[in-house]
Each structure stands twice: as C-alpha cells, then as structure tokens.
C-alpha positions in Angstrom: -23.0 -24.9 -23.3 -26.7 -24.7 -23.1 -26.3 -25.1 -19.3 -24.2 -22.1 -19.3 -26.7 -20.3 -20.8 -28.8 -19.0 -17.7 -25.9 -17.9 -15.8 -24.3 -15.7 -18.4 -27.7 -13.7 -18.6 -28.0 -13.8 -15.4 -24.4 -12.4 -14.7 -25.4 -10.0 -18.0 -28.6 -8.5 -16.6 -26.9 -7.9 -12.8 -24.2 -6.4 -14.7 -26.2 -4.4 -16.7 -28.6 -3.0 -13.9 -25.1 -2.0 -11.7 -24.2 0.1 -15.0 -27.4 1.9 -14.8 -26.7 2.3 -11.3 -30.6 0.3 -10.3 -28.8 -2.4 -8.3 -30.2 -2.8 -4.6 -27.2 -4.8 -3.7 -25.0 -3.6 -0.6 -22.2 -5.9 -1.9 -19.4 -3.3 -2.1 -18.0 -5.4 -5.0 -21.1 -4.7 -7.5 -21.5 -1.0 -6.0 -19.9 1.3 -8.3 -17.1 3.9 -7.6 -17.9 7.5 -7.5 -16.6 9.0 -10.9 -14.1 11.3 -8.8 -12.6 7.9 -7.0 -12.0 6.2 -10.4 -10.5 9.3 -11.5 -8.6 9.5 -8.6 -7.9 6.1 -9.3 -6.5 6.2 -12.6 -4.4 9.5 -12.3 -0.5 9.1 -13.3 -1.6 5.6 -14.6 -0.7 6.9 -17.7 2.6 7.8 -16.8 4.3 4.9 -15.6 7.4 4.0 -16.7 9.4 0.6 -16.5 11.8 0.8 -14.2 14.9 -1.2 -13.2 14.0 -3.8 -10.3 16.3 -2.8 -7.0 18.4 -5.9 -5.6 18.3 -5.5 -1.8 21.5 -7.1 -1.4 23.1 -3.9 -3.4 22.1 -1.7 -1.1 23.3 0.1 2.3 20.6 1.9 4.0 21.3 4.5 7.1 18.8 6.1 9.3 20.2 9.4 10.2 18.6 12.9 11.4 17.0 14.8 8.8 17.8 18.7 8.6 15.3 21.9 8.2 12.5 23.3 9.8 10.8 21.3 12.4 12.6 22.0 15.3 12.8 19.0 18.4 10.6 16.8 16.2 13.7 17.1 13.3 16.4 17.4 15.8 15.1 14.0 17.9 14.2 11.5 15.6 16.5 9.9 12.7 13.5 9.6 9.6 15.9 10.6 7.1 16.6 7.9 4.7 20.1 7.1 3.2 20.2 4.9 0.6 23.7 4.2 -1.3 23.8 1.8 -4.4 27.0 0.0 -3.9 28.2 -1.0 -7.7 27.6 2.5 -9.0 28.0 4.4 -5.6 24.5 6.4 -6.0 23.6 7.8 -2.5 19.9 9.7 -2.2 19.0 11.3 1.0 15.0 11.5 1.5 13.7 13.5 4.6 10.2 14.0 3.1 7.9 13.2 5.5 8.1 12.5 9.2 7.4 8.9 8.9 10.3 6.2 8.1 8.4 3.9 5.9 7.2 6.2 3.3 11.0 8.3 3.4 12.4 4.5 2.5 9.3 4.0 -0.3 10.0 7.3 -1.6 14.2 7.0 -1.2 14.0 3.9 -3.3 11.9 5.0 -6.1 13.9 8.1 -6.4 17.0 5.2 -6.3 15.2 3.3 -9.3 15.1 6.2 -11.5 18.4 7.6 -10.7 19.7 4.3 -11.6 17.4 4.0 -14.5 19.2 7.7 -15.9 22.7 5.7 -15.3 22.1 2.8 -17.2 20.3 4.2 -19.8 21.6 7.4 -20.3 19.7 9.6 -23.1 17.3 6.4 -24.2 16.3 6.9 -20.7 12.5 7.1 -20.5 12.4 9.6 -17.6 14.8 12.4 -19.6 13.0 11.8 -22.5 9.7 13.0 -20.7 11.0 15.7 -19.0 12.1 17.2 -22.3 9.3 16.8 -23.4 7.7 19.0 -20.8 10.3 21.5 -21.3 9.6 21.6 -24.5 5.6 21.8 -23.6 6.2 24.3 -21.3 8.3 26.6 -23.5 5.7 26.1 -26.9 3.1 27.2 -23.9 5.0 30.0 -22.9 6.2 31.1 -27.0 2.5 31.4 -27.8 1.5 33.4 -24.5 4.0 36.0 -25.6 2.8 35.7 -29.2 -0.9 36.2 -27.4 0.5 39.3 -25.3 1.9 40.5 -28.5 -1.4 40.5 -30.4 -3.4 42.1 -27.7 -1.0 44.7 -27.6 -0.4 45.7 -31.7 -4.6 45.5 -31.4 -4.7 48.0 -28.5 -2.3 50.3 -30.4 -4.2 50.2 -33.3 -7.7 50.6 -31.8 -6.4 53.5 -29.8 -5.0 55.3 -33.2 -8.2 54.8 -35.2 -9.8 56.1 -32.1 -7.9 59.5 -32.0 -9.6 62.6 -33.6 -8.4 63.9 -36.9 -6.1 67.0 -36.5 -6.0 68.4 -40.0 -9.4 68.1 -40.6 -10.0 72.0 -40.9 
C-alpha cells in the first residue's frame, strides 16, 4: 500500500491542478472541455428512455424516392427510408435529411418507440412524458391568462381611480 502511496498524490495533485485549469499539459485527455461542450454534451441525457432492442431479422427495409420540396435532388435519388416491422406490421417512412444513413438511424429509432407505444400501451414511458408536457404546457398557458387577467382588472382599476370626480361641485 505504502508503494501506492506516491502515485495516488501524484495522480491527486495533476488532477487537482487540471481542475483549477494551471495544467501546462497538451494532452487532450487532461485538457478540460469548454463549459458550453459539456453542456452540449449532456443535453437530452436526462431524457433517455429504455427502449425495446430492434431484431434486424424482423425487419424489411426499402429505399424509395422521398416526396416534397427539393426538386431534381428529391426527384433523383431514393434517401427515403421504409422500414416495416413484420410481426406487428408497423411501417415508418423517414425522408429527413438528404443522406441515407442518418434517414435509416432516424427511421429506426422512430421504429423503437412506435414499437415501444405497442407493447406497452399507456405504461409506455414515451406517452407518459408527453402528457406530461401537455399538461406543462397547458398549467404554463392557465397562469399566462391568469397573468393577462391581472394586468388587465389593475389597468381598469388604475384608470378609474385616475378619473376626476364629477360631482364634486
């Protein structure tokens, strides 16, 4: 253990100094990230959700032309991903982008959550979260119209106590 001993505060000082952002290094590995990149990093992180696993075998994948603006570049090239689950019969169509290996990314993770909704139903962690942002946005939109309402009675009421008296004589 006593061995050991150097090493650890050796690894504790480095690690310490590259905190405090005094390392000379040029090692990209003890150079910290800018705080926007770990930000950037960590967005959506917190929204994962376990999804089911896609078996390759279940599915049948087409390559046909995509439809909507674009003109030759849409009417030429066949990027638009068709993905069909066989056992439940599931098809998604996924012309986002011009490329074919982010539309086939993209068609099977839109695949994994349609199929996640199926099996699950209403324990599905996907509804349940976009309830909950329906409800979010509709609490958020309530107490602006309560807000609205507010200003409004205040206005009124500043503009009568405002008004001269009329049967002052």
């Amino acid at each position: 253990m006593s061995s050991f001993l150097p090493l650890i505060k050796c690894v504790f000082n480095l690690s310490k100094e590259v905190s405090l952002g005094r390392c000379r290094s040029t090692s990209p590995l003890l150079r910290l990230p800018p705080v926007g990149l770990a930000f950037v990093l960590t967005a959506g992180k917190k929204d994962s959700v376990d999804l089911l696993v896609l078996n390759e075998d279940e599915l049948d994948e087409q390559f046909v032309r995509g439809s909507g603006p674009g003109g030759q570049a849409t009417n030429k090239t066949s990027n638009c991903v068709v993905l069909k689950h066989i056992p439940t019969g599931i098809v998604v169509k996924c012309h986002q982008t011009r490329s074919v290996e982010i539309n086939r990314k993209r068609a099977r993770d839109i695949m994994r959550e349609k199929l996640d909704v199926e099996m699950k139903g209403e324990h599905s962690e996907l509804l349940k979260m976009k309830q909950e942002s329906i409800h979010r946005k509709k609490e958020k939109r309530r107490k602006a119209n309560e807000n609205l309402e507010k200003k409004r009675l205040f206005k009124e009421t500043l503009a009568e106590s405002s008004k001269p008296e009329n049967d002052i004589v």
